[in-house]
Structure formats: C-alpha cells, structure tokens
N, C-alpha and C positions, 0 to 999 in steps of 0.2 A: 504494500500500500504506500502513496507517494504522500509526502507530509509535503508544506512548506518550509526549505530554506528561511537562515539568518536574514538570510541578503533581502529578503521580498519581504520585508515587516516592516517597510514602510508605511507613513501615515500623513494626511493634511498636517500643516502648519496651522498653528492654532491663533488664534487673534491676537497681537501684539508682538510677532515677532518678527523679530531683526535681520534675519539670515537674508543675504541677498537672491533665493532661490524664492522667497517669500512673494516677493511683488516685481513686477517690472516697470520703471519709471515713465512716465509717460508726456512725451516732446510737449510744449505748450506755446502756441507761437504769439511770439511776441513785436514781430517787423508792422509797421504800418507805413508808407509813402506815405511822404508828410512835404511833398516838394511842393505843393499851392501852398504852405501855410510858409513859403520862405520868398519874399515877395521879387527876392532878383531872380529866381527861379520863376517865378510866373510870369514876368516878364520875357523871358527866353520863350517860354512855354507857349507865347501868346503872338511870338513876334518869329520872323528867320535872324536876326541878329544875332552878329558874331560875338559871342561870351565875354566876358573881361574875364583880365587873368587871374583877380580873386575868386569869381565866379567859376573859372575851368579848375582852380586847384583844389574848391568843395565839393566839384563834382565829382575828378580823380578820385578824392579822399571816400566819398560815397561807395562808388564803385568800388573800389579796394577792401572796401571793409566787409560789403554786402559778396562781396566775392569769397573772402574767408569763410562768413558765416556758412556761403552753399559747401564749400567743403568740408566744413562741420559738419551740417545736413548729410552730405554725402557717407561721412564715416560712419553718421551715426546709421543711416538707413543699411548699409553692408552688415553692423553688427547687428541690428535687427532683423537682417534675413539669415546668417547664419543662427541668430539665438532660435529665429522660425524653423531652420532646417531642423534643429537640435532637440527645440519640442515637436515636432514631428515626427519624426524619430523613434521619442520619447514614449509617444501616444501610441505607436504601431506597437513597440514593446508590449506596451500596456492592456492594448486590445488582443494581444497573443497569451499574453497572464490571466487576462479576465478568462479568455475561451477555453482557456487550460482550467482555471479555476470550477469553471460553468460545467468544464467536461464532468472533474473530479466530482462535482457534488451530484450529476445525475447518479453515477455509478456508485456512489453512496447512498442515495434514495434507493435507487433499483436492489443494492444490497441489504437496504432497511426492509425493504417490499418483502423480498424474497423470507427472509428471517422471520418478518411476523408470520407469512403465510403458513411457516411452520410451526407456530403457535396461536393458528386459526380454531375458534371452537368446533369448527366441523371436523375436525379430524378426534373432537371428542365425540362426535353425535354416537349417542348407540345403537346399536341396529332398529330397533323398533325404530326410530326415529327418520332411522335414512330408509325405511322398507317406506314409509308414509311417502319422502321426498320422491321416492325412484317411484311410486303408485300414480305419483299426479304427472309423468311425464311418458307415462304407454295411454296410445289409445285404446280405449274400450270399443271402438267399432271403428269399419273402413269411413275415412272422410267422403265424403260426396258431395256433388253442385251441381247445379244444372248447366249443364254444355253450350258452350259460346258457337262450338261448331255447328252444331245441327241442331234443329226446334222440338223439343221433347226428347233431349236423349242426358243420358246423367254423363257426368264423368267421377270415376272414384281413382282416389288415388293409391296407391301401393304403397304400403307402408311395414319397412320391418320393425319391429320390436328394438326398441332403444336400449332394451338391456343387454344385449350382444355389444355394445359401447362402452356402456355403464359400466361393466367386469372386465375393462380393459385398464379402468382407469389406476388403480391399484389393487394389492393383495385384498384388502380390510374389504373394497365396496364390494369385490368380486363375493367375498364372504356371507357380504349381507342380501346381496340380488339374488345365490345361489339356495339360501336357509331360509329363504319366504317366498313358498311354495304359489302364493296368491300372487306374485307378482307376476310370474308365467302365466297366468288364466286365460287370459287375453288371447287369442289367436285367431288374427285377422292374416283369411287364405284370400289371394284373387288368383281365380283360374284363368290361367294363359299356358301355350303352347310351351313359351320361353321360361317358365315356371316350374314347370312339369315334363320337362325334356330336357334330354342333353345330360347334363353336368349332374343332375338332379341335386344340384346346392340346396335350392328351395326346400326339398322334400325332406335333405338332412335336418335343416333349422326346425322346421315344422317336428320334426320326429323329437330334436332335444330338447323342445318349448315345453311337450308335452309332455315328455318324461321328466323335466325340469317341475313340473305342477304336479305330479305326485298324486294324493285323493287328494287336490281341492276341486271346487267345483269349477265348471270350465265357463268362459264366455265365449261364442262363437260367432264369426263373422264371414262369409263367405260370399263375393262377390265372383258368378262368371262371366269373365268378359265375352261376348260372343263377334267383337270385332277381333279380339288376340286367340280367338281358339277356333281349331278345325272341325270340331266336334262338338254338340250339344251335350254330350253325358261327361257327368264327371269322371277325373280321371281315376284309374287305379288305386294310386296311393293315398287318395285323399278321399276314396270310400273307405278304403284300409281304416285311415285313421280315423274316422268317424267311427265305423264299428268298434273300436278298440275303446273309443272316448265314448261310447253310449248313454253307459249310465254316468258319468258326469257332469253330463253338457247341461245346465241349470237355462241359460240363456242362447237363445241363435238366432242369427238375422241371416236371412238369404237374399243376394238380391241379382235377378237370373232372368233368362227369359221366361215365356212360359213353355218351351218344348226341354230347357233346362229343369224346369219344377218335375215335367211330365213323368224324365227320365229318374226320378227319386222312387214311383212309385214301385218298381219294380224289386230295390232295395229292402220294401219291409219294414224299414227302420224303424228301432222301439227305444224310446229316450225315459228312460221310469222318474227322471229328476229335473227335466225340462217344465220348467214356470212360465219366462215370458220366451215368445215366439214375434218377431217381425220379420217381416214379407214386402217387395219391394218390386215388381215387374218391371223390366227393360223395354219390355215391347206391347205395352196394354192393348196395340189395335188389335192384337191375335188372342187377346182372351175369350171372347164370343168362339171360338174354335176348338176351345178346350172344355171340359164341366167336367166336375167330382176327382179331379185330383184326390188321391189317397195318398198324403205327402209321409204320413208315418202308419205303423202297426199298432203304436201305442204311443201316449203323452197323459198319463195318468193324476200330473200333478199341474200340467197346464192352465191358467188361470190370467194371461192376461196375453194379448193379441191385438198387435199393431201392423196398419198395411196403410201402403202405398202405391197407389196407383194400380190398383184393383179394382173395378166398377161392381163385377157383383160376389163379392167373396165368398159367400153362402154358395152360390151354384158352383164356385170356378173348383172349390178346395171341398175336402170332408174332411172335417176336425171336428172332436167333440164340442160342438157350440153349447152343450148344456153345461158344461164345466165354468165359461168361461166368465168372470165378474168384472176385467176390465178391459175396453175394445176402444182402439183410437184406429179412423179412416177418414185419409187425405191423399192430395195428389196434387202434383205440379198444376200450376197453371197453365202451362206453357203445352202440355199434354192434354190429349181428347181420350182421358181416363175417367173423367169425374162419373158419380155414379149417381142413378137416375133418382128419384123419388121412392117410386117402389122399389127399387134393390134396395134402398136403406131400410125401410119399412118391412122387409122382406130377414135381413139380419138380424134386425131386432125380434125380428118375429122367433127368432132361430134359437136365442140366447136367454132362454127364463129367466137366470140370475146373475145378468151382469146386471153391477154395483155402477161402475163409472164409464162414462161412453164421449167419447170427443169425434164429434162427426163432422165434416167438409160437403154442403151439398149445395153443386152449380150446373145442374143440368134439369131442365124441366121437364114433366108429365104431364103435356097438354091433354085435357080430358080424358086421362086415365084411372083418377080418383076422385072416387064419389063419395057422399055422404054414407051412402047405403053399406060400404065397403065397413067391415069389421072392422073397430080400435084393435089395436096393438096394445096389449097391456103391462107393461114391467115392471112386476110386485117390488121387486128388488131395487133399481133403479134409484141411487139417492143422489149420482150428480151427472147432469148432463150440458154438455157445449156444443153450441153449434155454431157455427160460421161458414159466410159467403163473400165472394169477390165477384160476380155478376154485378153488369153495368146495369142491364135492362131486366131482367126475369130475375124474379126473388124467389123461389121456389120451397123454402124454410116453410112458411107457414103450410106446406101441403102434408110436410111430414108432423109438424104439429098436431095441427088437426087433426091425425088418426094417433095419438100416444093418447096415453092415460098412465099417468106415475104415481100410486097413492104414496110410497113414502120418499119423494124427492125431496131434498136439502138445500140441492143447489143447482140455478141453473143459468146457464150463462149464452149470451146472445152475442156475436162479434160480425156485424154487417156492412163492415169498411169495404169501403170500393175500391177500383185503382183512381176513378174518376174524380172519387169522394162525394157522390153522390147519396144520400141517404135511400133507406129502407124503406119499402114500400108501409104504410100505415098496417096492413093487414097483419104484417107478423108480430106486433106487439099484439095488437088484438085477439091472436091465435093462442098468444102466451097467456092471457087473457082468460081465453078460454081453456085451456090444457090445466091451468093451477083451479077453477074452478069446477071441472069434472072431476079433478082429481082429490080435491082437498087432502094436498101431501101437506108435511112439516115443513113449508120454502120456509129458510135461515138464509140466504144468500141470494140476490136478484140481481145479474149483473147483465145490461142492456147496451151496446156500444155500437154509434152509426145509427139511428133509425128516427122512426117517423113515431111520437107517444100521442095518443090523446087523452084530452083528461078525464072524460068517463071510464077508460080502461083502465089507466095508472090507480084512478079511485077504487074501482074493482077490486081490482088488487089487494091493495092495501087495507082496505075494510075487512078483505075474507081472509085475509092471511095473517092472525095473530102472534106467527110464531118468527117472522120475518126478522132478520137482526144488522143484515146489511144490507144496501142500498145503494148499488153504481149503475148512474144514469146519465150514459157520456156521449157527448155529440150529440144531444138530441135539443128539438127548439121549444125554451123558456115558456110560449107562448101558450104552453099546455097549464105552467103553476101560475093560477090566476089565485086570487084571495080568497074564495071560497075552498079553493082547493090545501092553501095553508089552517085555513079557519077548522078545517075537519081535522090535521093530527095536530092541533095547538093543544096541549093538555092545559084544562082549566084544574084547580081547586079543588081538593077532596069534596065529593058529592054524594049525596045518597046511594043506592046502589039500582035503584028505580031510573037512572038516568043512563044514557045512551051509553052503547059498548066504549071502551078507549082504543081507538086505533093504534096499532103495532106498538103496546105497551111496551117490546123487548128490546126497540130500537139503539145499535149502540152507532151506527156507521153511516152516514148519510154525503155522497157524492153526487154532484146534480154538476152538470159542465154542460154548454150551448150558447147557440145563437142568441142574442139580448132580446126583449120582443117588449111593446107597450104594457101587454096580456103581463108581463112576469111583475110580480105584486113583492116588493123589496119589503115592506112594510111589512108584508104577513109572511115573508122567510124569515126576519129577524124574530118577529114577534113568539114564533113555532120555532125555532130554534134555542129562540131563551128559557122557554119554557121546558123545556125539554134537557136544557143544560143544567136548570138551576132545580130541579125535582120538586115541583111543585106539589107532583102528587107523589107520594112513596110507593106505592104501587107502581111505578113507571119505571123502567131502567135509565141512566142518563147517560144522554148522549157522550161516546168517547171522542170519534172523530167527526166533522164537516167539512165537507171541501169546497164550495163554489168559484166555478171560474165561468166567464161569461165573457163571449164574444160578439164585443162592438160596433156597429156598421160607423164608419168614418165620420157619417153626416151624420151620426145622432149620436153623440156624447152627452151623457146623461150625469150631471154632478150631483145632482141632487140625490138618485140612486147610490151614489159612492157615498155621500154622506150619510145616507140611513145603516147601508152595510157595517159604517166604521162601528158604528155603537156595538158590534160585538164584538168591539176587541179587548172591552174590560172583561167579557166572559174567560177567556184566559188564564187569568187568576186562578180561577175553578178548577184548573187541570184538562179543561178541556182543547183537547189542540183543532184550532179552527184555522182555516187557509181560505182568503178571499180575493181572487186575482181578476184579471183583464185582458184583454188583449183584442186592439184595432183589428176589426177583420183585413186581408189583401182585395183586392178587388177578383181573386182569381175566386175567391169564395163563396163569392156572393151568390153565384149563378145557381151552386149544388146545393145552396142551404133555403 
C-alpha cells in the first residue's frame, strides 16, 4: 500500500506570512503625461516651431528617463513570465498529485467496499430466511401476454428456474436452495421441439427439479407451443414425468390447443391431490369441434377451476362440476372466445356448490332467453362478479335474470368500457331484481361503470338489512336526490311502532360520479352525520365514506363544497371521510 512521502506534506501559507513564496507583488502604474500642464510644451505642441535649447534639453531628459523606466518594465515582465512558467509547472505537478491522490482513495473505498461486504448481515441470514428470499424470485407459473404479432394469439415466455443460478453463487446458498424441498415445486414445462430433442438438457433439468422437490406438493405449469412443435401430443418424457408426479401435482395450468387437450384423454391420468386446475386455449375458434374432453380419470380433491378463453367449458371438458366451489371464466379481448349467455347459464347450471364465481360475459343471446326458461338456482353461491367490456350490447342482465342466490354475500358488478361509456340502466335493475327473489344475506354491493336509478338503489336498500358495504363508482349523482338521503338518515331513538331502519349494519359507504342539480349535498351531509355520530344505538356507525364527484367545467358549484366541508369536524370521531373533485375533460362529457 502506497503512503505519502515527507516531501508532499505541504500546506497553504497561513495569513500573515512573510515568506516571499507567500504573495506576488503587484506592478502599480504610476507614469501620467503631464506635457499640456508645462506650458512651453504646449506651445511646441500647438505650433511646428523649432524648440529652444532649454526646451530640447527637458525633452532629452524626458525621454531618457521614461526610457529606463521601459526597461525596468521590461525586466520586470521577463521575471514575471518565467515566475509564470514556474507556476505552471508547479500546477501540472500538482494536478499529477491530486490524480494520484484521487486514484489512491478510490482503491481505498473499493477496499472498504469489499471488507464490509464480508461483514454483510446476509451472509448471517439463516436458511429459513434465504429459503423465503430465493421463494419470491421463481415463478409460480409461465409469464404470458397477449401477442403484438398476431390478433388473438398469446405469447408465453420460457422460463428456467433461477435456482440452477442461485446454487452457483456459493457453498452456504447452494445448501439452502438444495434443503427446501418447496423451492423446487414450481415446474414451468413449454413444449417445443428444441426442448424435447437433441441434447435432451431440458429433460435432464426437469428430471432434477423434481427429484430436487422430494414429497412436497408440486405446482404445474405447462404450456404447448404448437408454432415450436411438430406434433400435437405431448412428448415422451414429459408424460413420463407426469405419471411419476401424479399424486403430487396439488396445482396445474395447461395452456394448449384444443387437439393438445384432446391428446391427454387417452392418458387416463388420475391426480388424487390436484385442488386448483387452470385451462387456457390457444386456438378457441376450434372449440365448437371438440365436446366432452375427458382430460383426467380422476381429480378427487378438485375444488377450484379457472379458464380462459373457453366459451363453453361444461360441453368442451368432463370434470367433476359437482365438486367444484370456486370457478373464474374470462378471455382476451382481442379473441372471439367470449362465451355466450347460455353457456354461462348452462355452467352454472353444472356446479350445485360453487361458493365463488368470477365470470366475463360479452357476447349476446338475441332472443334466446325467455322468461319462461327455468332460474338457475345456487344454494351455495355466496360471492359473485361479473364484468363486461362491450361498447354496445350489455348482455349481464340476461344472465341475471335467470340466477337466484339465497345465500349471496357479495356481489360485484364491473361495466367499464374501452369507450367509457356507461351500463345500460337494465343491469342495475336486474341486480335489483336477482337480490329481491333471492332474499340472500348481501354484506357487500359493489356496482362500477353503470346506469342506477333511484327506485332500484331504494329497492335495494330497504330489502337488504344485512348490507354493510356500499361501492357505487362511476355512476351519475343525479339518482341521490333528498328524499333518497331522507330514507337512510337515522333519526332519534323511536318507538318500535315506527318504520323499519334502513341498513342498520352500514359501516362502508362509497358513492363516486358525474355532479348532477338532482345530487342533494344537504341531505349527504345530513345522512352521513347521523350515521357517524350514533344517534341511534341500535345502528352500527359509519367507518369509512368516500365521495368524489365529477364536475362539468361550466358548472362549479361553491356552495356544494361549502356544505360538504362541515364534515370535516366528523373526523374527530375516528371516522375517516375523503371528499374530492375533479373538473370533468371534455372527452367525458359525451359517455356520461
């Protein structure tokens, strides 16, 4: 290691000192032509007259003297170019010292660096610890997007396993990636040619993934490419290894064509430990070509079922639908998958005791459902979501209209557009209708994008005492007029002769829209304080309120923001209330 030298301990000179290295003197000129102020000089000056000879011997003397003085000038300006070479010089020295110095102390940093890193707490983490870190950096399924190249087609990306890196990095991680069997679980296959031929790399990894996972339970991921593969059937080793992983596999997503799905049936497969199940088609135009797929022999513990891009899954697939309690079906946009009315209706009809259901429906049943046509009934049934992306055709309330859920909890409506156009009025009214045949336990009403009126909203709310939260987003003010505040304003402990209390249990009230003359500020504060401040003890009080309210540009309303602020001493209470704004754009205006 290089120190510095005696020699380079130099320092500034410090204020008051002597040394001539300290300061350099500095010329000050003192000459002024002063010949107008000598008046026989001004006369020469003024005239061509030939000089007297006292006058020519002052001027000699002039000249003579002012001649010295330039070669004074002159020596001095020489010693001041060489004192200039000298600090020049001096300063190049100096900027070689500095960059020398500059060099020394990176390489001192860098060797500070290095030293702490080896007294980095990660090199104490204990395995438990780094088994957590190394869990949040494998994926649990293949990535997938929809395809910039072509309209309806996915792309999934190929992905190996990060822990073949991870066990490179030292002894200790290798220790830890290897002794936590659940880390391996994961095994995301995509079938290709280049995959499954040749070198068979692929097939080895796959083999010590799974030997590496030991008895945990497996996750399974399998995409077949069918632009990288020759063949619709899976290949050899990768039925092998499924049979072998049978009764492990807890979890599987397939995502294949449907002549890829076809080719399973022949297999038999029985999975005794397979839960959830997702399904994903590459090529939905060919589904109407297939029906009753038998994709396993057995899935006895089966109980939750996700697909994409499936239209009608009851016909396409035979899987225990009476098993199953939780069922999510959606599909690209961008694909002409989406499934009809009655194929949904048709699912539902399949599954007695699915619990939770998250359903995508944007394709319509022109006059194919009637009144006459049987409910669907889902005893079970306690939370249901639905949403649409159609511009024009709202097709929700067809499937409405034939449910009946007596014990639903929760259910939720999402009607956003690409256009941003709202919901046709009908499918509030359906929902309307559906909580009203059904009289289930709703706890949860969540409505986003649509059209409310205020006889339905009132419906609602009068029949459903058990209701506790309330999101009512994107929809226009112009439905909560003052009589509609005036029905859940809790008045005064009352006799018990007087009229029911509207959604005594209320704790969650969100209300977000267009501003409207109709929307009655007065009687939101008015129902909201009452409601904060427990006027009546039999009422639960209000936790959260949210209102936000958007403003047409030409009609700023001050005096509405002034009524609103009075709830902001409610606060105090514990109550957290949020009451915002926002200008509509002009792009708005047209869809609201």
């Amino acid at each position: 290691m290089s120190r510095l030298n005696e020699a380079s301990q130099w320092r500034l000179c410090t204020g008051g000192c002597t040394c001539p290295d300290h300061d350099v003197p500095l010329y000050t000129s003192t000459f002024s032509d002063d010949m107008l102020e000598n008046s026989g000089l001004v006369r020469l000056a003024r005239s061509n007259e030939e000089p007297l000879p006292a006058e020519a011997a002052a001027l000699n003397g002039m000249i003579a003297e002012y001649s010295e003085r330039i070669s004074a000038l002159d020596s001095r300006a020489v010693d001041l170019r060489e004192l200039r070479t000298t600090f020049l010089r001096q300063i190049s020295s100096i900027d070689e010292e500095l960059n020398h110095i500059l060099g020394e102390r990176e390489k001192l940093s860098v060797a500070i660096d290095t030293r702490r890193k080896f007294l980095s707490p990660v090199r104490r983490l204990p395995p438990e610890l780094l088994c957590r870190i190394f869990h949040e950096t494998v994926e649990k399924t293949i990535p997938r997007s929809l395809s910039k190249r072509e309209r309806g087609w996915w792309d999934f990306r190929d992905v190996t396993s990060p822990l073949w890196t991870i066990e490179l990095v030292c002894r200790r991680w290798k220790e830890a990636v290897v002794s936590f069997p659940e880390l391996w679980s994961y095994l995301n296959i995509v079938v290709t040619d280049d995959n499954f031929m040749g070198t068979y790399r692929y097939t080895r990894l796959l083999s010590r993934q799974f030997a590496r996972s030991k008895q945990h339970l497996l996750t399974v991921s399998i995409h077949h490419d069918t632009e990288g593969c020759s063949s619709q059937e899976l290949p050899g080793p990768l039925i092998a290894l499924l049979f072998s992983a049978s009764e492990r596999i807890q979890r599987l997503t397939l995502a294949m064509s449907f002549d890829a799905f076809s080719s399973l049936q022949p297999l038999r497969l029985f999975f005794p430990s397979l839960e959830h199940l997702r399904l994903l088609c590459t090529d939905s135009l060919g589904a109407d070509e297939l029906g009753g797929i038998v994709l396993f022999e057995g899935v006895p513990k089966l109980w939750s079922v996700d697909v994409m891009d499936i239209p009608h899954l009851s016909w396409s697939f035979t899987l225990p639908w009476n098993q199953i309690t939780h069922f999510t079906s959606d599909h690209a946009y961008l694909h002409d998958a989406e499934a009809y009315t009655l194929q949904i209706l048709d699912q539902l009809r399949s599954m007695p005791n699915v619990e939770e259901c998250r359903l995508r429906c944007e394709a319509w049943d022109d006059g194919r459902i009637t009144e006459e046509q049987p409910q669907v009934i889902c005893r079970k049934l306690r939370s249901l979501n639905l949403s649409s992306r159609l511009i024009h055709q709202r097709p929700l309330f067809q499937i409405l209209n034939q449910l009946t859920t007596p014990v639903m909890s929760s259910l939720s409506f999402d009607g956003s557009s690409y256009n941003k156009e709202l919901d046709v009025e009908n499918t509030f009214t359906a929902i309307r209708n559906l909580i009203g045949r059904s009289h289930n336990p709703l706890k949860t009403l969540r409505f986003f994008h649509g059209l409310v009126l205020t006889e339905d909203i009132l419906s609602i709310l009068c029949s459903t005492s058990t209701l506790e939260t309330i999101w009512l987003i994107h929809v226009p003010l112009e439905a909560f007029t003052r009589s509609f505040f005036d029905k859940l304003t809790i008045k005064p402990t009352v006799p018990p002769s007087d009229a029911t209390i509207i959604l005594p249990r209320l704790r969650l009230f969100h209300l977000s829209g267009i501003m409207s003359k109709d929307f009655d500020a007065e009687g939101f504060v008015g129902m909201i304080a009452s409601r904060c401040q427990q006027i009546n003890p039999s009422v639960a009080r209000l936790d959260y309120v949210l209102l936000r309210r958007f403003v047409p540009p030409e009609d700023p309303d001050e005096n509405t923001i002034h009524i609103l602020s009075r709830l902001d001493k409610l606060q105090s209470t514990g109550v957290a209330i949020g009451i915002s704004e926002r200008i509509m754009r002009p792009s708005e205006k047209s869809v609201w």
